[in-house]
N, C-alpha and C positions, 0 to 999 in steps of 0.2 A: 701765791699758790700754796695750799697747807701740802701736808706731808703723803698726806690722801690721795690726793689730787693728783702731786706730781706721780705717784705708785701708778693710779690707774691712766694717768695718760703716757707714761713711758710706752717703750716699744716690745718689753719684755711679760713673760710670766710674771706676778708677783706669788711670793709665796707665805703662806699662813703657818700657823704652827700646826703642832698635834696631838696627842690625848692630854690633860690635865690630874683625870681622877685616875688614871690605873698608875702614873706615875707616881702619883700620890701616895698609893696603897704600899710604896715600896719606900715610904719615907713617913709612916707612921700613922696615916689615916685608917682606922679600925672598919671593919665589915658593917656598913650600915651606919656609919658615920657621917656626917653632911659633909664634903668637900670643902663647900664653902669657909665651915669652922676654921679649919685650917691657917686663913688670914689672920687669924686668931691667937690660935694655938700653935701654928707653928710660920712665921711669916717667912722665917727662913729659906723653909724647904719649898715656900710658893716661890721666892725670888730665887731660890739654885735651879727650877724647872723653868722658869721662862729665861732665863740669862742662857741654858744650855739651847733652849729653842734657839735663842738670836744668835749663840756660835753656830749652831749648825745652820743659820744662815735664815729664820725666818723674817719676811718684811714685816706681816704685825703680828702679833699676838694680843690672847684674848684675855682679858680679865678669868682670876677663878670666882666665877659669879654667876650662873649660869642660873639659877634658883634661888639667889639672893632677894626675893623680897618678903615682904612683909608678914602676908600670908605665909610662908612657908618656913620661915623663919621665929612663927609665932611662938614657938613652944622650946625654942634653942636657948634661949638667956640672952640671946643677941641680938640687935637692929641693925634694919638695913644702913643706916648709916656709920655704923662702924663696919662691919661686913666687906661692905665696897668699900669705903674710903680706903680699909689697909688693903682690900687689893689693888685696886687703882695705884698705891703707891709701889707696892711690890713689883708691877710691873713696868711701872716708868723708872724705878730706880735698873730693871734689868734690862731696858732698853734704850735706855738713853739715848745719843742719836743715831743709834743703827737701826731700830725698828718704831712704828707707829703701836698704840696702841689701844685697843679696839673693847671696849663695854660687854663684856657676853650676857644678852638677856635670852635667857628659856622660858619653857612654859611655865607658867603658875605654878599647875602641878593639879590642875582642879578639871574638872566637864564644862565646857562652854552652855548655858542654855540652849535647849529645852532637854540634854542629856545631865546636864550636872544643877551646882545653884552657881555658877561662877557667869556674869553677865558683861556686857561688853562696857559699860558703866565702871562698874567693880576691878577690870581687871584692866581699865586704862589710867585709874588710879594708881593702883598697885605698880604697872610697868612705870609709869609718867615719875612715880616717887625714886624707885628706880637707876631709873636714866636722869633726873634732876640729880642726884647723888653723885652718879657716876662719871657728869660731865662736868658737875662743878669740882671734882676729885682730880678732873684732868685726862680723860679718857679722850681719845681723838675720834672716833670713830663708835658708833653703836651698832651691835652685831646680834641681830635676830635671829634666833637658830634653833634647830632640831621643832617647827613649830610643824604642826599635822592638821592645824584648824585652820581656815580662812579668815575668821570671826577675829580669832583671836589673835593671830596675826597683827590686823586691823586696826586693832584697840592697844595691839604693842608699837605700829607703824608712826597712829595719831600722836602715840604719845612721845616718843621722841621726837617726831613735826614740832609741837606744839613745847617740849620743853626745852632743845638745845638748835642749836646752828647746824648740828657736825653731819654728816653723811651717817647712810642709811644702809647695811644688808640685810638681805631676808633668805632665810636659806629655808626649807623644809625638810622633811624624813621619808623616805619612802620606804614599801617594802617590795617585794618579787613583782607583786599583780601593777605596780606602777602607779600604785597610788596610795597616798598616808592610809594611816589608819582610822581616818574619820572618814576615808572616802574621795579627797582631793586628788584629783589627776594633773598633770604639768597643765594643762589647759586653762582650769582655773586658777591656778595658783600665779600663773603667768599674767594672765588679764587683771586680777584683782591687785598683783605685786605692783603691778606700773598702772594700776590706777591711782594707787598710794603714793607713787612719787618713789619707789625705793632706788639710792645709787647705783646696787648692781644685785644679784636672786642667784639662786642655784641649789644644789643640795648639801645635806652633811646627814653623818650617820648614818643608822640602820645596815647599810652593806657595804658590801668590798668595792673597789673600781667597776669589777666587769660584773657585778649583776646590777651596778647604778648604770650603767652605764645605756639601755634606751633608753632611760629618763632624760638624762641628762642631752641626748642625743634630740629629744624631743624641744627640753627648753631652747636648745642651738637650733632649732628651726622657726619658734614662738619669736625669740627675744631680741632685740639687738643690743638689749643692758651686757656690763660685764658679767660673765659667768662664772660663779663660785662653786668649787667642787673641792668639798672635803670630806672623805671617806673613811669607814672604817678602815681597820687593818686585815681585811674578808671578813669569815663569819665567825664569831664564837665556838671553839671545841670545847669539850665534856674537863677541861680540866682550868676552865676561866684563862685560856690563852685563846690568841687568834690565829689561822689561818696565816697569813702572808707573814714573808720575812723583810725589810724594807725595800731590798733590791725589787722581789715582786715584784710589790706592790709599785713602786717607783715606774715596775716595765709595764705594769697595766695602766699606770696614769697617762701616759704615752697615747693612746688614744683617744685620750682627750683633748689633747693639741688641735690636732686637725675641725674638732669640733667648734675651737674657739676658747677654750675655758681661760680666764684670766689672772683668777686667783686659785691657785692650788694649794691645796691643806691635807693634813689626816686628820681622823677619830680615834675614835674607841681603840684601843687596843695598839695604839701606835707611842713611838718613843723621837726622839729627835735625831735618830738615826737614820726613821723614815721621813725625814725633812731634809736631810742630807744628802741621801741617795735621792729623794725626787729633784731635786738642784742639779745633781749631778746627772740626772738622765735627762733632764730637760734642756741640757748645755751641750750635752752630745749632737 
């Protein structure tokens, strides 16, 4: 049984880490800077942020890769395959064997057709190069996230099918009205997730706990996959800080329980302190 596997058939929460890029920003990543570069420029400071996620107790943590490929990467001096491979290692050197760890693919960064020129062709390429990368680097796990398309989802789902063995999340973004910004409601997102085959779906980003929180309430009715719920830290104020302080946020995840969620995480705006405190309210 991989490392995976034993997480999600245990009897407990499993828990994910939380933000990457705002941590980042306090360890020398510039305004408008790719994150990614980072693996780069500073491999360091990627390995002292997931090493403090797995003290404060996360099970996996995510590659800083989130936007690593090809396409977006085109005009940086750098390829995907250096890119990921130094984070891939950054993260298994900080997890060694107390955490799993997990490939983070995001969107492109482009319009799926008939709204942009990015096509489901083109961008199962792009993913498939990717996750080829990332698993041959040693990534246990491939984690599909913050995605608002169906399409493209789809064309990121295939391609990890079709490139590795490893298991599969798919999370999405919602906002207030309860559905992406392309329109997706948990409804579709749900039927089309597990018509892909993915391990376990749920959300990340965009909001705090309690304004995910029908969404999420919706997929616990839809799904019987594991349920992934990683949130911001609330919303955004006026001076690039968030809303919740860990404890919060920890006491608003707390509703999630009862829902079923399996794997809990933070976002945006969150530190490894909000990893700590949700362990710790979750053990209460």
């Amino acid at each position: 049984m991989t490392r995976i596997e034993t997480l999600l058939n245990s009897d407990r929460t499993v828990f994910y880490d939380g933000a990457m890029g705002t941590m980042l920003q306090s360890r020398g990543l510039s305004p408008g800077e790719r994150s990614d570069i980072m693996n780069i420029r500073s491999p360091d400071a990627v390995f002292e942020i997931h090493r403090a996620y797995v003290e404060a107790g996360s099970d996996i943590i995510m590659t800083n890769t989130l936007g690593a490929n090809a396409r977006a990467l085109r005009d940086s001096g750098h390829s995907p395959g250096r890119v990921i491979s130094a984070a891939v290692d950054a993260a298994r050197r900080a997890a060694g064997n107390r955490a799993a760890v997990a490939l983070d693919v995001g969107p492109i960064g482009d319009f799926m057709s008939p709204h942009g020129d990015l096509t489901p062709s083109s961008a199962y390429a792009l993913f498939r190069e990717q996750i080829e990368i990332g698993a041959e680097a040693g990534a246990e796990l491939i984690a599909i996230e913050t995605m608002s398309d169906t399409d493209e989802l789809a064309a990121a789902v295939k391609a990890a099918r079709d490139a590795c063995p490893l298991p599969v999340f798919a999370t999405m973004t919602f906002d207030k009205s309860g559905r992406t910004y392309t329109g997706v409601g948990p409804e579709d997102f749900v039927r089309r997730a597990e018509e892909l085959g993915v391990t376990a779906l749920g959300i990340n980003c965009s909001l705090g706990p309690g304004e995910s929180l029908p969404v999420f309430r919706r997929l616990s009715e839809l799904s019987r996959l594991p349920l992934i719920a990683k949130l911001n830290a609330g919303l955004p104020l006026s001076d690039g800080s968030y809303a919740l302080s860990p404890e919060t946020f920890a006491a608003q995840m707390l509703d999630y329980r009862p829902l079923g969620v399996k794997i809990a995480g933070a976002c945006c705006g969150s530190s490894p302190a909000f990893i700590r405190a949700l362990r710790e309210a979750f053990a209460e």
